[in-house]
C-alpha positions as CSV (number, residue, x, y, z in Angstrom):
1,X,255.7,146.8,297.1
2,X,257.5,147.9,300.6
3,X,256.7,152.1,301.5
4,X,259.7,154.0,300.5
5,X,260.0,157.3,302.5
6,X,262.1,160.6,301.2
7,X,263.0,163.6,302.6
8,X,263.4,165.7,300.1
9,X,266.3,168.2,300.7
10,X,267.3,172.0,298.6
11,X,268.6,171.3,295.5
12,X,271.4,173.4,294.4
13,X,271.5,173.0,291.1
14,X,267.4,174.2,291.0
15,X,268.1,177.3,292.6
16,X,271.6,178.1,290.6
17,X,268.8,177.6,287.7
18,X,266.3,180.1,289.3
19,X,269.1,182.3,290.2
20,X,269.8,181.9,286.2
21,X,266.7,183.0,284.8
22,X,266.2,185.6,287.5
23,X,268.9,187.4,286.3
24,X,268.7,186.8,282.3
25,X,265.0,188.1,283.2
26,X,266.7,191.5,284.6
27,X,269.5,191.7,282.1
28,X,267.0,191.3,279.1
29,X,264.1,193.7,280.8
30,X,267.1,196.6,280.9
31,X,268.1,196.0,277.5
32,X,264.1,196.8,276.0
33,X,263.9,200.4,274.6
34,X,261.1,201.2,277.7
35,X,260.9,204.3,279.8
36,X,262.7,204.0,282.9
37,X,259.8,203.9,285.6
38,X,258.0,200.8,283.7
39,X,261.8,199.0,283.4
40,X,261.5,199.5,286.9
41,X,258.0,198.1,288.0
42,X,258.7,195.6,285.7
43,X,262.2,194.4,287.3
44,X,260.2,194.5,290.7
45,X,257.9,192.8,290.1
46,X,260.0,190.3,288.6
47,X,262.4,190.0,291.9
48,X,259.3,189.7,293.9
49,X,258.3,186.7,291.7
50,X,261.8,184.9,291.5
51,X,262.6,185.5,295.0
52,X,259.0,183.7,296.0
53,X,259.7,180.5,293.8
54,X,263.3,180.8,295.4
55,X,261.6,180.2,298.5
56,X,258.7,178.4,297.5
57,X,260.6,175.6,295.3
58,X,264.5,176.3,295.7
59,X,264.6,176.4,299.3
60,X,261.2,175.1,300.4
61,X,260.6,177.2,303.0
62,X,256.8,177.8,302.4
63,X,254.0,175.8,304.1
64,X,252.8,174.8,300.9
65,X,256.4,173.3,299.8
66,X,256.7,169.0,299.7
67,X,259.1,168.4,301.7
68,X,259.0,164.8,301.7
69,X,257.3,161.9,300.2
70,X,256.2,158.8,301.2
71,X,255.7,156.2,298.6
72,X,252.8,153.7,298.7
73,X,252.0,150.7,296.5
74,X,250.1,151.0,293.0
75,X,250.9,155.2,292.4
76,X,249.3,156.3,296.0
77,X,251.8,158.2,298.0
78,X,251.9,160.6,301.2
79,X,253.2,164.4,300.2
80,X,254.5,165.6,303.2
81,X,254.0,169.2,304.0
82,X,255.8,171.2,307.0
83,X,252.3,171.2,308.7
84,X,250.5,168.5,307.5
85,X,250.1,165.5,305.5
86,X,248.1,164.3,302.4
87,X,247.2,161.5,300.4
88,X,247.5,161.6,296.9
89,X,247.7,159.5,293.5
90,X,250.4,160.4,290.9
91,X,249.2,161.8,287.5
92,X,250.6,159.9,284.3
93,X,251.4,163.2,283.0
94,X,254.6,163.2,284.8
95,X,258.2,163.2,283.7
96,X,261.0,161.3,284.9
97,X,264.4,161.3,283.9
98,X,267.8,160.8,285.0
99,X,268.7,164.4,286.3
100,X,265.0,165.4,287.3
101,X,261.8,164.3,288.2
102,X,258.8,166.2,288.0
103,X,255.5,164.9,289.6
104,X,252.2,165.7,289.2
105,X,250.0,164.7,292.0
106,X,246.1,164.1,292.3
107,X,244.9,164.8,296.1
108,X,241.1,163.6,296.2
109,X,238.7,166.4,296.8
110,X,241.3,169.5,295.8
111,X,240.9,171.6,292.8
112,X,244.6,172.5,292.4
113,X,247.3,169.9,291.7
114,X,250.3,170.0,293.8
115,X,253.6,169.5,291.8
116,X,257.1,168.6,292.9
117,X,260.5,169.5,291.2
118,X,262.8,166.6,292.2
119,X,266.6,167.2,291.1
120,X,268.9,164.3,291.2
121,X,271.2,166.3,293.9
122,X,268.2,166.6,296.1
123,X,268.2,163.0,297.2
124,X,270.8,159.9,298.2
125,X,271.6,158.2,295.2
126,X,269.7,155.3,296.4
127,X,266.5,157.0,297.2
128,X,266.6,159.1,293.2
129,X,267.2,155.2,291.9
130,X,264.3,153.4,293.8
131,X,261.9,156.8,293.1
132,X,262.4,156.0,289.5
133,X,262.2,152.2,290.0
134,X,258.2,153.3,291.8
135,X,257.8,155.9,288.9
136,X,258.3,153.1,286.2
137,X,256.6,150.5,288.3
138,X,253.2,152.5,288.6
């Protein structure tokens, strides 16, 4: 099988979702019958934490974000990172469908498993139909 590269770009229907549950998250922590100053540390600490995967997944902006992928034969694949590159297997475990993908990668010699969040708006529609001809074909 030929290498297929992608360059995975912000997906705008993944952040409208974080931006979603961000503020359902808000809305329903005002609406508990809690004092005021623990509604408050609460709601903080639940910006802090949507505005991080907003800029760790939505927008990958972090070094640790994909941003691009380089498929190999037989489920091996580069995950391209802003700084750096790495080889890695993907897992069975993941899910494919026709609006998202999300992969689970194995990178030989690391603990943690990297992950990736692949909506359908982030790529060409060429490159989201040959990534799930590779998925399907691993």
């Amino acid at each position: 099988m030929q290498k297929i590269d992608i360059d995975l770009k912000p997906s705008r229907q993944f952040i409208s979702l974080i931006g979603l549950v961000l503020v359902g998250s808000v809305v329903i922590i005002t609406l508990l019958p809690l004092s005021t100053w623990f509604k408050s540390i609460l709601i903080m600490g639940t910006l802090a934490y949507g505005i991080w995967i907003l800029w760790f997944a939505g927008l990958m902006k972090s070094t640790r974000s994909i941003i691009g992928l380089q498929l190999l034969g037989e489920g091996s694949c580069k995950l391209h990172y802003p700084l750096h590159t790495v080889t890695a297997e993907i897992k069975r475990e993941s899910t494919m469908t026709t609006v998202l993908c999300v992969l689970r990668f194995i990178v030989p010699g690391k603990r943690l498993r990297p992950s990736c969040v692949i909506f359908k708006d982030s790529l060409d529609q060429e490159e989201y139909r040959q990534l799930l001809v590779w998925l399907r074909c691993c």
